[in-house]
NUNULO-604744 format. One record per atom (N, C-alpha, C): residue number from 1; x, y negated, z negated; atom name. Coordinates in steps of 0.05 Angstrom, whole numbers, plus 5000, padded with zeros to 4 digits. Each point is the difference from the previous one (the first is absolute). Last residue first. Layout:
BEGIN
{atom NUM,{X,Y,Z},"CA"}
...
This chain:
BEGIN
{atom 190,{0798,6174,8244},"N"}
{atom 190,{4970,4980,5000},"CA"}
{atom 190,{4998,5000,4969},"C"}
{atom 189,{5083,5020,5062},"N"}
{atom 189,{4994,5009,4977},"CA"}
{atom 189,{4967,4985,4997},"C"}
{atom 188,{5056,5014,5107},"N"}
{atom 188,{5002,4983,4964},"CA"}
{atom 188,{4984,5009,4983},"C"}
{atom 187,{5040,5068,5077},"N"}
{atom 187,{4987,4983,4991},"CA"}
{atom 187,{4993,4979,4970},"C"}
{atom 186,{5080,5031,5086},"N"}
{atom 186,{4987,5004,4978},"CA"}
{atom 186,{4974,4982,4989},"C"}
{atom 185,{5066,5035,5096},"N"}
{atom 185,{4975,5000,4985},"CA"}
{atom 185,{4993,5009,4973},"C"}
{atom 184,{5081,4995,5086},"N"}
{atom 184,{4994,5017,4974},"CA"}
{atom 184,{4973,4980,4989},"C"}
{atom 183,{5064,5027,5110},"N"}
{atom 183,{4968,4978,4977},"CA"}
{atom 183,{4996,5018,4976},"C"}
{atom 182,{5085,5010,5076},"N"}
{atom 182,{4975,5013,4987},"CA"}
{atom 182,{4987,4964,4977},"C"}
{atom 181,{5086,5007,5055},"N"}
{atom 181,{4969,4997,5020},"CA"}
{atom 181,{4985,5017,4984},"C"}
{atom 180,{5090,4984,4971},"N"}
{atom 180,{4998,5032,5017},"CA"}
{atom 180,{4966,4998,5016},"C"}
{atom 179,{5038,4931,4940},"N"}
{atom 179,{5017,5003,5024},"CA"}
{atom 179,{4995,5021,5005},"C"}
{atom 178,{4921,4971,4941},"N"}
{atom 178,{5027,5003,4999},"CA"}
{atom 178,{5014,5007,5037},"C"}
{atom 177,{4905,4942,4942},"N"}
{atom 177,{5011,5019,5020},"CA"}
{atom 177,{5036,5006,5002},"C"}
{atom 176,{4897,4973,4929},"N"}
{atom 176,{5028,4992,5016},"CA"}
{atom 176,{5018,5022,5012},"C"}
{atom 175,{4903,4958,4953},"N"}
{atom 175,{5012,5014,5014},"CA"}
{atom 175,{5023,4989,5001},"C"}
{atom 174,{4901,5010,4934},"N"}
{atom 174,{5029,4987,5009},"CA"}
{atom 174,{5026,5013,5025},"C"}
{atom 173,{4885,4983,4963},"N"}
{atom 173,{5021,5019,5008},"CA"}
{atom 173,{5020,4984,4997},"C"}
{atom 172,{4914,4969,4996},"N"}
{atom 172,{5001,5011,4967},"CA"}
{atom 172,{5027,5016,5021},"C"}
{atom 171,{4969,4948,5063},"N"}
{atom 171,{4981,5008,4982},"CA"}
{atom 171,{5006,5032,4984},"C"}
{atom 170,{5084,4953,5043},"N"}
{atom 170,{4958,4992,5006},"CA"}
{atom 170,{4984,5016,4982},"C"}
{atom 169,{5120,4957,5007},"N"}
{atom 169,{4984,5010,4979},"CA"}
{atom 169,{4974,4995,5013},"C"}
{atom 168,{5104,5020,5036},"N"}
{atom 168,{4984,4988,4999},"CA"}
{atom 168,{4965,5012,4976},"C"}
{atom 167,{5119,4986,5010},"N"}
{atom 167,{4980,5006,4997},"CA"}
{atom 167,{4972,4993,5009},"C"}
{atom 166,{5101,5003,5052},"N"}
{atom 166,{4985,4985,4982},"CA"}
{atom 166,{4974,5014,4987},"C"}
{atom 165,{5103,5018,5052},"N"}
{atom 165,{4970,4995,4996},"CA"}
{atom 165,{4986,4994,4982},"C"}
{atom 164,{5102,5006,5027},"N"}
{atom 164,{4983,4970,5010},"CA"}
{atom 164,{4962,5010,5005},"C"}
{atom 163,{5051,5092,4986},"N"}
{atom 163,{5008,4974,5010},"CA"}
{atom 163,{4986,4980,5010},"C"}
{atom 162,{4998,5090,4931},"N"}
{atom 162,{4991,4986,5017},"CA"}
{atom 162,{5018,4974,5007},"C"}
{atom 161,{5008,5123,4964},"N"}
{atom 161,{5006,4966,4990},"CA"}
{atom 161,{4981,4979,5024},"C"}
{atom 160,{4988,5107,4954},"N"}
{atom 160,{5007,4984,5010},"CA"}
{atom 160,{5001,4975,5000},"C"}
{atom 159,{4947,5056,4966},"N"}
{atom 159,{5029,5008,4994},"CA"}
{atom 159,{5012,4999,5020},"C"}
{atom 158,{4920,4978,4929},"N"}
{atom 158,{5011,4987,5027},"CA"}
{atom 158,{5023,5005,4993},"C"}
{atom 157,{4966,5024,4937},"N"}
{atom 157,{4984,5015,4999},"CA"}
{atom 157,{4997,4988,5045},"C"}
{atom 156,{5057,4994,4913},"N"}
{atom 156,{5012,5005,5011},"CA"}
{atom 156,{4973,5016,5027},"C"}
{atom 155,{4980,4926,4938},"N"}
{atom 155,{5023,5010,4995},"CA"}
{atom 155,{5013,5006,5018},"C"}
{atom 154,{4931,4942,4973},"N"}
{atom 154,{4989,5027,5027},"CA"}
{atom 154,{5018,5013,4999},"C"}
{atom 153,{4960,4933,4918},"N"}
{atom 153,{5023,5001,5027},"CA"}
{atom 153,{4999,5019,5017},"C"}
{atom 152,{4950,4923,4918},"N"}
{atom 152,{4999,5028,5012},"CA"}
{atom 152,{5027,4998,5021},"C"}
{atom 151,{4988,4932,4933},"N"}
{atom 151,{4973,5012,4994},"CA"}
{atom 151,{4998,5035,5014},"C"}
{atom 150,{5086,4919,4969},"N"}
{atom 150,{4993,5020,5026},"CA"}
{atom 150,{4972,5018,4985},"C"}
{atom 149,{5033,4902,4983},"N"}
{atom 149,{4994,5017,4991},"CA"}
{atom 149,{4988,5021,5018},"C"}
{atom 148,{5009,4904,5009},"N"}
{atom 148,{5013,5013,5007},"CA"}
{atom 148,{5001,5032,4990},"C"}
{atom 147,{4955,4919,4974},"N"}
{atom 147,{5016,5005,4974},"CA"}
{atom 147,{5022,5015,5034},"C"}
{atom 146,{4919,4968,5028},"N"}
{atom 146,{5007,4978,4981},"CA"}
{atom 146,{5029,5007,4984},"C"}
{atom 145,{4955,5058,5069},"N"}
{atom 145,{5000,4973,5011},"CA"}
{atom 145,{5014,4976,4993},"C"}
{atom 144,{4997,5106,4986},"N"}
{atom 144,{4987,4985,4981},"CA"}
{atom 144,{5014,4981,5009},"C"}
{atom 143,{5021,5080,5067},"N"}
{atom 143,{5003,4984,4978},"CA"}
{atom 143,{4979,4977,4989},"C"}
{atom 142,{5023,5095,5064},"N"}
{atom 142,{4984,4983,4993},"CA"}
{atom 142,{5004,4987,4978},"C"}
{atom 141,{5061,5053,5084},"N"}
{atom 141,{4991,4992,4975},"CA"}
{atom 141,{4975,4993,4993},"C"}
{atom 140,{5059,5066,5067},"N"}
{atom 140,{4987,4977,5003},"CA"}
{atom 140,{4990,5001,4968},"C"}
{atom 139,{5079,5037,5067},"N"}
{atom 139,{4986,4996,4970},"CA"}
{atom 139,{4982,4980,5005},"C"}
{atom 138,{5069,5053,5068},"N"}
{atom 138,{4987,4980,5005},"CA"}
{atom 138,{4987,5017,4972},"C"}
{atom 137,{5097,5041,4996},"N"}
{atom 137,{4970,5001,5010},"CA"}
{atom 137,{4985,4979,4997},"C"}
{atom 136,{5109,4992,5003},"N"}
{atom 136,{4976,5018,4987},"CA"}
{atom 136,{4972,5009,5020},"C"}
{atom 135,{5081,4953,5039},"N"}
{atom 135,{5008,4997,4960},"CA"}
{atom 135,{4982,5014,4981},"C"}
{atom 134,{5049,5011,5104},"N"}
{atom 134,{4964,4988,4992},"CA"}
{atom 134,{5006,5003,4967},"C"}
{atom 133,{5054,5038,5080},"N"}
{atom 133,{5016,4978,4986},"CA"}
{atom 133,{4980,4990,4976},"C"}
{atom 132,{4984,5062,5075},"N"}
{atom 132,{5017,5008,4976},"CA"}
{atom 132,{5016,4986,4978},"C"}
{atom 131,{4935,4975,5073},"N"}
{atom 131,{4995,5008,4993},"CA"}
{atom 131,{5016,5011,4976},"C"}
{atom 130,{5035,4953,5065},"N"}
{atom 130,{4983,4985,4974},"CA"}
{atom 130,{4982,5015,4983},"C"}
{atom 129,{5044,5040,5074},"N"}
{atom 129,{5028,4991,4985},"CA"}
{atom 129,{4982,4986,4977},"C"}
{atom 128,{4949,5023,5069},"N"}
{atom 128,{5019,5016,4979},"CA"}
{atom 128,{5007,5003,4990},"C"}
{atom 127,{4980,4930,5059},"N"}
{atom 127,{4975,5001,4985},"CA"}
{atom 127,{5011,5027,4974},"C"}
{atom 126,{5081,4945,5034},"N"}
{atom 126,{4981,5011,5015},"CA"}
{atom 126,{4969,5011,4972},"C"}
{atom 125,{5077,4921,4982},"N"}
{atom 125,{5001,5022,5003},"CA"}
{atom 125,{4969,5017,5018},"C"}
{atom 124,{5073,4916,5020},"N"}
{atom 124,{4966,5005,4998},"CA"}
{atom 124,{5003,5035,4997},"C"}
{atom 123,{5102,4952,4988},"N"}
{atom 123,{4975,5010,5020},"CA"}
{atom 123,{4978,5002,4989},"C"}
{atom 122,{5079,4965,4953},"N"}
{atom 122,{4980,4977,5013},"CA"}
{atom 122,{4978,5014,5023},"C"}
{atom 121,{5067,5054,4944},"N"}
{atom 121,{5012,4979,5017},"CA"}
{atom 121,{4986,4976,5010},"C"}
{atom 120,{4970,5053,4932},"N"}
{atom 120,{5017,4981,4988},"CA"}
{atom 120,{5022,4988,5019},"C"}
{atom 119,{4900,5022,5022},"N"}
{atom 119,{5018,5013,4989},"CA"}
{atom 119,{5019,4985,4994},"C"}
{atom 118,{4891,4967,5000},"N"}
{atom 118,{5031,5011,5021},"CA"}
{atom 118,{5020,5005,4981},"C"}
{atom 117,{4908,4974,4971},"N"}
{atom 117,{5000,5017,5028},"CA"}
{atom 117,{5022,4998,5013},"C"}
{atom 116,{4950,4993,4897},"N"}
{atom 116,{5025,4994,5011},"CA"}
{atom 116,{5004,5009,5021},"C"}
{atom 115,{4934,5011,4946},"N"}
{atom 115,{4997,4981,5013},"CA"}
{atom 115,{5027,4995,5019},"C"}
{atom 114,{4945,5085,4957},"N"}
{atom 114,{5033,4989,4992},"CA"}
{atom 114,{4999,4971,5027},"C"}
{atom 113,{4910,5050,4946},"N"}
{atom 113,{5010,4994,5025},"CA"}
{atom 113,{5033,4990,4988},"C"}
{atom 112,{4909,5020,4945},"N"}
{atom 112,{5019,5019,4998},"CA"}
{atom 112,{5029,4995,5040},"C"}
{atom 111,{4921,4944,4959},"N"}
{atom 111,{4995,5010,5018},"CA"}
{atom 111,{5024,5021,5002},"C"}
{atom 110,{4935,4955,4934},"N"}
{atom 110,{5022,5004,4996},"CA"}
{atom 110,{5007,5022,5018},"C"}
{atom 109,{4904,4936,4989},"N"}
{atom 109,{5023,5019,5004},"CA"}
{atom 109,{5029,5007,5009},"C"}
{atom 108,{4898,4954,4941},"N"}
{atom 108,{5032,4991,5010},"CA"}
{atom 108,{5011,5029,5009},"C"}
{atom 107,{4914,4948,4952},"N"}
{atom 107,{5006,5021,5017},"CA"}
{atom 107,{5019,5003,5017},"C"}
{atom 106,{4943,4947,4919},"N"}
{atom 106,{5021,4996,5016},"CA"}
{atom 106,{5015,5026,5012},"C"}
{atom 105,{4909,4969,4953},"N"}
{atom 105,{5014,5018,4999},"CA"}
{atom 105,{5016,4990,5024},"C"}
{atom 104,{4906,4957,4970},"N"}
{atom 104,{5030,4992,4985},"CA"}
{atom 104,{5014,5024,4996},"C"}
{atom 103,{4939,5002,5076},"N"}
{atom 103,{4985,4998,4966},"CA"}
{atom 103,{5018,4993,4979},"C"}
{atom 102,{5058,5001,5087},"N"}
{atom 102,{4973,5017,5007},"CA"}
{atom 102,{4992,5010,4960},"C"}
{atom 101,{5086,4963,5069},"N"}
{atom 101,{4996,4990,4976},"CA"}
{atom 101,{4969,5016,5004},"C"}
{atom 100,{5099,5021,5046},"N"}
{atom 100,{4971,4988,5006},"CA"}
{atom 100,{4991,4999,4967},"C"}
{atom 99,{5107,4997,5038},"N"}
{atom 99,{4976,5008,4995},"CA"}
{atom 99,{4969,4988,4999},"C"}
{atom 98,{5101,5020,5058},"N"}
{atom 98,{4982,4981,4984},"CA"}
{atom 98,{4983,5011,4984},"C"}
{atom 97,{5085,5067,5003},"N"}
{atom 97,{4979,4978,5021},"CA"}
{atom 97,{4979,4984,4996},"C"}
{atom 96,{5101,5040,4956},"N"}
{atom 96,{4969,5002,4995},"CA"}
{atom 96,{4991,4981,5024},"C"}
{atom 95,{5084,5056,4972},"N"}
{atom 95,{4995,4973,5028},"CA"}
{atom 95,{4971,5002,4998},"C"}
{atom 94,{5023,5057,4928},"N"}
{atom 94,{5022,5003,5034},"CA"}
{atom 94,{4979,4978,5008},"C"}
{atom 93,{4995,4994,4896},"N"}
{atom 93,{4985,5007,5022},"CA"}
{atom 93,{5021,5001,5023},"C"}
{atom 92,{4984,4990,4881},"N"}
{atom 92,{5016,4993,5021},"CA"}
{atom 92,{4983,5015,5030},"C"}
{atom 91,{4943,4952,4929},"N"}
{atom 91,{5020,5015,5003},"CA"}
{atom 91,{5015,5005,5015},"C"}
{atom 90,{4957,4906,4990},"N"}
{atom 90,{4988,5030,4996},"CA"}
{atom 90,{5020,5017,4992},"C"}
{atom 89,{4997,4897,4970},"N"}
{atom 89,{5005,5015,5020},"CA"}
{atom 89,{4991,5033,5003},"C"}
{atom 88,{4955,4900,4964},"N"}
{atom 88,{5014,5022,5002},"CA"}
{atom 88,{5002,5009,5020},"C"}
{atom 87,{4990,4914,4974},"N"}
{atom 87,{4982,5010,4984},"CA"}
{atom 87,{5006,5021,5001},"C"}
{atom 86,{5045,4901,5043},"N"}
{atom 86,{5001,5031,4987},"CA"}
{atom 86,{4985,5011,4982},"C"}
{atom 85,{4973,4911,5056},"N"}
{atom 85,{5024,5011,4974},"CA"}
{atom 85,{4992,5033,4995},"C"}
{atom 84,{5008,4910,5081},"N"}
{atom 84,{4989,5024,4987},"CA"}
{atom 84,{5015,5009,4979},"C"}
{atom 83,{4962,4902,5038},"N"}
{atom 83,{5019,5006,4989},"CA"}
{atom 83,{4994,5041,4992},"C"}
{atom 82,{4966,4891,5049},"N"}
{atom 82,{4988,5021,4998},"CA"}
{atom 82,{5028,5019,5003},"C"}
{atom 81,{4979,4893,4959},"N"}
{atom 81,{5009,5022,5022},"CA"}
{atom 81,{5003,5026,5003},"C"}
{atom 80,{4978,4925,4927},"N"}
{atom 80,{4980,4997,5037},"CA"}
{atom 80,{5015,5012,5021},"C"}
{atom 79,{5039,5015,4912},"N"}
{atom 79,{4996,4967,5004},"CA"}
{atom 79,{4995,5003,5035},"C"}
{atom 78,{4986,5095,4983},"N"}
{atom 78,{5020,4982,4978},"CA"}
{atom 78,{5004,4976,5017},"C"}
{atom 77,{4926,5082,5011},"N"}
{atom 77,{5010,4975,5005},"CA"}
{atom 77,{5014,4989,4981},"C"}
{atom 76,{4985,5107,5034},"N"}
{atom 76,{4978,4978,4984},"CA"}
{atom 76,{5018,4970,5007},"C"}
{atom 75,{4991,5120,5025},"N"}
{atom 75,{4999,4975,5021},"CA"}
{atom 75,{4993,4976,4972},"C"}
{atom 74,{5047,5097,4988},"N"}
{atom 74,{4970,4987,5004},"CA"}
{atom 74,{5018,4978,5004},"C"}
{atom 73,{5033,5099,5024},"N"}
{atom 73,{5007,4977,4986},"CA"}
{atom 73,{4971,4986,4998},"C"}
{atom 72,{5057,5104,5012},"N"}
{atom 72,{4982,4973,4996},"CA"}
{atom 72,{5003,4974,4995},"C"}
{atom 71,{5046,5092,5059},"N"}
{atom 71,{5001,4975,4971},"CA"}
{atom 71,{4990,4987,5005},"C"}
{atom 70,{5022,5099,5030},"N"}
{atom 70,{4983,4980,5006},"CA"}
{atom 70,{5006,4980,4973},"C"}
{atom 69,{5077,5062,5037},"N"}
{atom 69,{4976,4998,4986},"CA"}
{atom 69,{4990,4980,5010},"C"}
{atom 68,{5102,5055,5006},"N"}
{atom 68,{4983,4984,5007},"CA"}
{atom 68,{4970,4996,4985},"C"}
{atom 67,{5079,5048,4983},"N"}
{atom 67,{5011,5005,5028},"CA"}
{atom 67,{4984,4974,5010},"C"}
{atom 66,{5012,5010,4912},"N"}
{atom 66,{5018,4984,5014},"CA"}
{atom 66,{4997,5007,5022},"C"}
{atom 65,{4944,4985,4915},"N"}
{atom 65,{4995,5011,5031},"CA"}
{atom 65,{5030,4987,5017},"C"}
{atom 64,{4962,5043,4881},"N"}
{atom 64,{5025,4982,5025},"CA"}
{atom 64,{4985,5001,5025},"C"}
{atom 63,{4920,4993,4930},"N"}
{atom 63,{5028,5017,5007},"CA"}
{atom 63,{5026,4990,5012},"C"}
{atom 62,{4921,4959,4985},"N"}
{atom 62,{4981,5027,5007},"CA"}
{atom 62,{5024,5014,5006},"C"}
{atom 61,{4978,4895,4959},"N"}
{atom 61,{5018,5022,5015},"CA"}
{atom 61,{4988,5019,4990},"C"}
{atom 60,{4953,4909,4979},"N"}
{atom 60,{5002,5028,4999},"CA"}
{atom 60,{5018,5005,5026},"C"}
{atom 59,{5002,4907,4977},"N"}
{atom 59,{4982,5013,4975},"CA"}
{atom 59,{5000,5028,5002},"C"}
{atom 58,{5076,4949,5053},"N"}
{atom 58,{4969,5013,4997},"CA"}
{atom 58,{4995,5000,4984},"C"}
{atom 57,{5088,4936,5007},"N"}
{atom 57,{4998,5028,4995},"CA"}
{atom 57,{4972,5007,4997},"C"}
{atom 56,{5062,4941,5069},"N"}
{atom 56,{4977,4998,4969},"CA"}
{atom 56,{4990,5020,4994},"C"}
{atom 55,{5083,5002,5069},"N"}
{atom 55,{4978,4994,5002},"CA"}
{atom 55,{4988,5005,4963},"C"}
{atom 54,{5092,5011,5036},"N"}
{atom 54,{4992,4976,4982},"CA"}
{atom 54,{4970,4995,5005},"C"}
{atom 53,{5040,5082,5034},"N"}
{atom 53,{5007,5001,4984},"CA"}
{atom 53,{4990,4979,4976},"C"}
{atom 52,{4957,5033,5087},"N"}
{atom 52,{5016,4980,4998},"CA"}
{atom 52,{4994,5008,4963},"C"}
{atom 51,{4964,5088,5044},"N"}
{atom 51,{4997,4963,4992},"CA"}
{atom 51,{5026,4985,5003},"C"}
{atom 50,{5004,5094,5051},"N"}
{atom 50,{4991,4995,4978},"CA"}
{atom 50,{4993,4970,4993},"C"}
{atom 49,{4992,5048,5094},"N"}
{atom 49,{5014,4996,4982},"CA"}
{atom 49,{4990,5000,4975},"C"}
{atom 48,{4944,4975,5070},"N"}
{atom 48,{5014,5023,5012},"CA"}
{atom 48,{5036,4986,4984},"C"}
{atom 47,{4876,4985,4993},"N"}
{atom 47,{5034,4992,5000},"CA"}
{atom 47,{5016,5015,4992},"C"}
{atom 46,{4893,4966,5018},"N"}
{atom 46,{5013,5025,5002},"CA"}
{atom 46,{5032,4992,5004},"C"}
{atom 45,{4918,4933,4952},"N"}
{atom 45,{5020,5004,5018},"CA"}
{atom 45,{5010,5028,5003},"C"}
{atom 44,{4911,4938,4968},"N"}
{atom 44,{5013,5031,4998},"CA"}
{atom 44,{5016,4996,5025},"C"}
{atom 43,{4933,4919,4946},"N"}
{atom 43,{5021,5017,5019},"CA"}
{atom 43,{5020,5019,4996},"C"}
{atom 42,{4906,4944,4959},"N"}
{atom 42,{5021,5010,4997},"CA"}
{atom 42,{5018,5010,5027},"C"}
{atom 41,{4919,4926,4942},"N"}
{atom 41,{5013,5018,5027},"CA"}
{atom 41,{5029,5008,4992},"C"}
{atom 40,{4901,4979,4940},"N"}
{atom 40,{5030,4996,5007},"CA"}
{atom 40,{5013,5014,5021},"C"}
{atom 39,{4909,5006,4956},"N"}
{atom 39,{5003,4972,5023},"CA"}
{atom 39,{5028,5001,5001},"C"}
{atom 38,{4953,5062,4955},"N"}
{atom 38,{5000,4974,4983},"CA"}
{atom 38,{5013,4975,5019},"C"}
{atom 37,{4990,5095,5023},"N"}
{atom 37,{4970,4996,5003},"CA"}
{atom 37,{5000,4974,4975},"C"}
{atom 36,{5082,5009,5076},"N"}
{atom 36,{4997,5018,4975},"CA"}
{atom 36,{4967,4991,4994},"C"}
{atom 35,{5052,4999,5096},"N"}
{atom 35,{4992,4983,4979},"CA"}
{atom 35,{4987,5016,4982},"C"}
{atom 34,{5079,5020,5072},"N"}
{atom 34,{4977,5005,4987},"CA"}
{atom 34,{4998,4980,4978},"C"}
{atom 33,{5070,5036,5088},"N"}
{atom 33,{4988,4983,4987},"CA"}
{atom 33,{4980,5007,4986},"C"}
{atom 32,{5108,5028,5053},"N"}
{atom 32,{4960,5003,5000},"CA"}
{atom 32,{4988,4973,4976},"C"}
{atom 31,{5095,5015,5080},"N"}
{atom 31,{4983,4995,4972},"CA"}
{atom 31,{4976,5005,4990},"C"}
{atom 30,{5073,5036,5076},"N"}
{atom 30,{4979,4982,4990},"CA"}
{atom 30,{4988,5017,4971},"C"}
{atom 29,{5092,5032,5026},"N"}
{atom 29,{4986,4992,5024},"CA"}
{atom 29,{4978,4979,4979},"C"}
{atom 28,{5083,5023,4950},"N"}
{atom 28,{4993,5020,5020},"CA"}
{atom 28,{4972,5006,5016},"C"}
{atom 27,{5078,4930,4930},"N"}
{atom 27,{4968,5006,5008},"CA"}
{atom 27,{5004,5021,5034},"C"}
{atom 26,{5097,5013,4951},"N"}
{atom 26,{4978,4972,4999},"CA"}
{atom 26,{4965,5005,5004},"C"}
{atom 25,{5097,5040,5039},"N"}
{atom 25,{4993,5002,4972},"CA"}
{atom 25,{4973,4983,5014},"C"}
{atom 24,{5060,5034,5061},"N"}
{atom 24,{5001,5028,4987},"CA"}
{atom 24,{4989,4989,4966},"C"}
{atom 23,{5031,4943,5078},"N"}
{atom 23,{4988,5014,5012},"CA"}
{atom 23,{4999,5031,4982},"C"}
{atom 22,{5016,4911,4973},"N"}
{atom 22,{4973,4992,5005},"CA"}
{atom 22,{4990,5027,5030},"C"}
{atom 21,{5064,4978,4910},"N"}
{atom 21,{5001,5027,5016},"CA"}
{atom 21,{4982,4993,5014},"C"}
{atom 20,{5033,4956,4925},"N"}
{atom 20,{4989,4978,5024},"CA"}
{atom 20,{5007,5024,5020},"C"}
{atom 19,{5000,5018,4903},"N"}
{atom 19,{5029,5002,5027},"CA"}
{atom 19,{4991,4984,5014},"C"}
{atom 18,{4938,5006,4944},"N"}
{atom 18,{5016,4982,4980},"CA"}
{atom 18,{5037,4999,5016},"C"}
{atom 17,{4884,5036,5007},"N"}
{atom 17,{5024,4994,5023},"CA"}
{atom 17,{5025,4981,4996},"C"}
{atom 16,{4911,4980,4954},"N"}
{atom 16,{4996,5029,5000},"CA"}
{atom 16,{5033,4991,5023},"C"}
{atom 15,{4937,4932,4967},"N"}
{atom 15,{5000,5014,4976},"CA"}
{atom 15,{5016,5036,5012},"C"}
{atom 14,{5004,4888,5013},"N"}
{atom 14,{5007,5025,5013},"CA"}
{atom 14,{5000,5016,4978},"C"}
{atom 13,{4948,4904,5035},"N"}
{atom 13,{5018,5014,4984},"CA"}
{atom 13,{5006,5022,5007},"C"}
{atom 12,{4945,4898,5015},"N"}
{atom 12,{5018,5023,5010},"CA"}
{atom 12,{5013,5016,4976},"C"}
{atom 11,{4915,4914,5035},"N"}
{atom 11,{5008,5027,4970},"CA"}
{atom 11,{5022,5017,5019},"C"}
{atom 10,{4959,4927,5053},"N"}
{atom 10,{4999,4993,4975},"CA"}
{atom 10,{5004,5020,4972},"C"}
{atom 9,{5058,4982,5089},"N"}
{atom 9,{4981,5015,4995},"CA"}
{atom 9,{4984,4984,4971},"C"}
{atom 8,{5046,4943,5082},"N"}
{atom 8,{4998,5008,4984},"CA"}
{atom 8,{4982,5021,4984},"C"}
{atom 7,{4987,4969,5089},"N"}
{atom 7,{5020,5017,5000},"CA"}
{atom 7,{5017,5001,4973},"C"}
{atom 6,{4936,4935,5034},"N"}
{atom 6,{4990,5031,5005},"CA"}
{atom 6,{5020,5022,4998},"C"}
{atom 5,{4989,4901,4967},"N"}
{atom 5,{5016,5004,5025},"CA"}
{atom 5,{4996,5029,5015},"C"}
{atom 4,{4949,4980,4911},"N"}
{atom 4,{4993,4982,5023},"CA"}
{atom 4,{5021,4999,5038},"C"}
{atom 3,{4982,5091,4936},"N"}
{atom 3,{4999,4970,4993},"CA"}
{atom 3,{5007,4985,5026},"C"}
{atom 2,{4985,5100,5011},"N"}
{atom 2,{5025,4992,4987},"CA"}
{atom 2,{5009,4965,5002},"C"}
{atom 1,{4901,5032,5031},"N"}
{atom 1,{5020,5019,4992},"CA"}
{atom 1,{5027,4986,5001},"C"}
């Protein structure tokens, strides 16, 4: 990892966070991963903002996302170094959380949360106080792996929001849990 002195990268870029806001833009926790059924790898970032302005322009957008979105990319090699290129961005999304990848559907949720935890004097606002602050309702998606393309949504059907959780996907279900400690349960499409 990062060539022979270990500390050169061998691919850098910035596709998202064009303030260098590194406490209110940019990739928004881990990365996911999936290999497509022609062998190509891809990576799905969740990112909190809109694109870098001079990032390469996707093959498919799925709209403006300025609050944020998942953005694709595939994994391939320019002169023997491993390089990502923009394939698409989703729609827009509140502070989308990683997503999971499951039969080539990308499952992303848009955790309706106001990330921002202190006031404008610098106090920690209270659990409350965040509450009334919250940018919507936790959404969860299902997207076409390849294009981004929203296949399904839950709308308004989680009403409420989630923090720093994550989906998870067992047998044929999908879950995810909101800041009020409830578990919502959907099932995948056979």
């Amino acid at each position: 990892m990062g060539g022979a002195d270990h500390r050169t990268p061998l691919f850098r870029a910035r596709y998202s966070n064009d303030e260098v806001d590194f406490a209110g833009r940019g990739p928004w926790g881990s990365i996911s991963t999936w290999e497509d059924p022609e062998g190509r790898r891809w990576l799905y970032v969740p990112t909190w903002g809109p694109p870098a302005a001079d990032m390469p322009k996707p093959r498919h957008t799925n709209g403006p996302a300025e609050r944020g979105s998942i953005m694709a990319f595939e994994v391939v090699l320019q002169q023997d170094k491993p390089a990502l290129v923009p394939v698409w961005v989703s729609r827009d999304m509140s502070l989308p959380e990683p997503p999971v990848i499951a039969n080539g559907v990308v499952f992303a949720l848009s955790n309706g949360e106001n990330a921002r935890q202190a006031k404008d004097d610098g106090s920690l606002l209270s659990s409350p106080d965040r509450i009334k602050t919250k940018t919507g309702n936790a959404v969860l998606y299902a997207l076409d792996a390849s294009t981004g393309k929203e296949l399904w949504s839950s709308r308004d059907l989680i009403d409420s929001w989630t923090h720093f959780s994550g989906i998870a996907v067992s047998y044929g279900r999908i879950y995810v849990t909101t800041f009020d400690s409830r578990v919502f349960a959907f099932g995948l499409k056979e």
